[in-house]
C-alpha positions as CSV (number, residue, x, y, z in Angstrom):
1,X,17.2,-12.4,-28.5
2,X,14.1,-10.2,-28.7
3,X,11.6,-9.6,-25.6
4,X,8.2,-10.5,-26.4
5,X,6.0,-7.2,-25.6
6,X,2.2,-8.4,-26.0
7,X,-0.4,-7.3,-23.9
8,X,0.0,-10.5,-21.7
9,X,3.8,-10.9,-21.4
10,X,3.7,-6.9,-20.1
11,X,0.7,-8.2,-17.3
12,X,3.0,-11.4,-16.6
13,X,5.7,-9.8,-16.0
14,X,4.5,-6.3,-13.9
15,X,2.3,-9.1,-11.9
16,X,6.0,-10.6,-11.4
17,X,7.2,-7.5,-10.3
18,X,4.8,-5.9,-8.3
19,X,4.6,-9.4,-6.3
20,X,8.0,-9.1,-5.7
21,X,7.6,-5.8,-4.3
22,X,5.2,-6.6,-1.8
23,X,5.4,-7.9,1.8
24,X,3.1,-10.9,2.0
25,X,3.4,-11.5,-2.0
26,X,-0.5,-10.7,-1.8
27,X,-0.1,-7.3,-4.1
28,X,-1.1,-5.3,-1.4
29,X,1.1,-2.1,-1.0
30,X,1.7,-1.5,2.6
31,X,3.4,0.8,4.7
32,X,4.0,1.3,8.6
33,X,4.1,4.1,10.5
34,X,4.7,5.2,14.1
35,X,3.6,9.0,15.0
36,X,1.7,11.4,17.7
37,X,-1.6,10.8,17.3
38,X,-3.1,14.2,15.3
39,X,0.3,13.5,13.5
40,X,-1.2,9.7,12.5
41,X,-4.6,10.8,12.2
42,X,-3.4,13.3,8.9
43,X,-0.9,10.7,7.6
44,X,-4.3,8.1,7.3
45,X,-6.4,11.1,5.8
46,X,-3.6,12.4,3.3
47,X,-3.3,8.5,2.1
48,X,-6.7,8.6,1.8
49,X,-6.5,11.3,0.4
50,X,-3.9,10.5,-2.3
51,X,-5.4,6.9,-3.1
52,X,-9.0,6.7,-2.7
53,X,-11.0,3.9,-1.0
54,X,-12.8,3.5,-4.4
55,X,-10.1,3.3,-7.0
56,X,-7.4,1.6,-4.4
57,X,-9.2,0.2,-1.4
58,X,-7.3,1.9,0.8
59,X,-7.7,0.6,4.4
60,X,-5.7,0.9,8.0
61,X,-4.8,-2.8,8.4
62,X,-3.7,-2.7,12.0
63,X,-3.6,0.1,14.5
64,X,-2.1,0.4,18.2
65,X,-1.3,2.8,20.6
66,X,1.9,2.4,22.2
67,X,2.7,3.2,25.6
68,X,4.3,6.7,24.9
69,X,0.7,7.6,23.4
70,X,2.1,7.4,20.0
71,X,0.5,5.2,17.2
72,X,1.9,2.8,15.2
73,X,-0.6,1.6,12.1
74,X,0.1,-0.2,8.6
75,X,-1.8,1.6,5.7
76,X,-2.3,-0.5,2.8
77,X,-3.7,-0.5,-0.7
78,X,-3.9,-2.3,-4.1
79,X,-1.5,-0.9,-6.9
80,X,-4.1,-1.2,-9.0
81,X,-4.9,2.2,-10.3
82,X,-1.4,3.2,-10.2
């Protein structure tokens, strides 16, 4: 049985995949953290870094401080420039 490899069945199935990957199943890639605040201030600016706003619309989703004054934030991003 051969795998069909056009353009679209390669889309289909990465779209499969990448879905399958993610929390929500929305194709955003997400990831938490918990750290001292200058140490969560140059995690959000080295992802920024590393996937720009422009090509991967890099965002914090949700931020808090916790009561031992560390912050716990979810960075997200779409895949799609990857």
């Amino acid at each position: 049985m051969s795998m069909s490899r056009s353009p679209r069945d390669i889309a289909r199935r990465l779209s499969k995949k990448s879905r399958a990957g993610s929390d929500k199943g929305d194709g955003w890639r997400r990831e938490t953290f918990t750290l001292p605040r200058t140490d969560a201030r140059a995690k959000a600016r080295e992802w920024f870094d590393r996937y720009p706003k422009a090509a991967y619309m890099t965002e914090i989703e949700f931020w808090r401080e916790l009561d031992d004054g560390r912050i716990e934030f979810v960075m997200r991003r779409l895949p799609s420039a990857d």
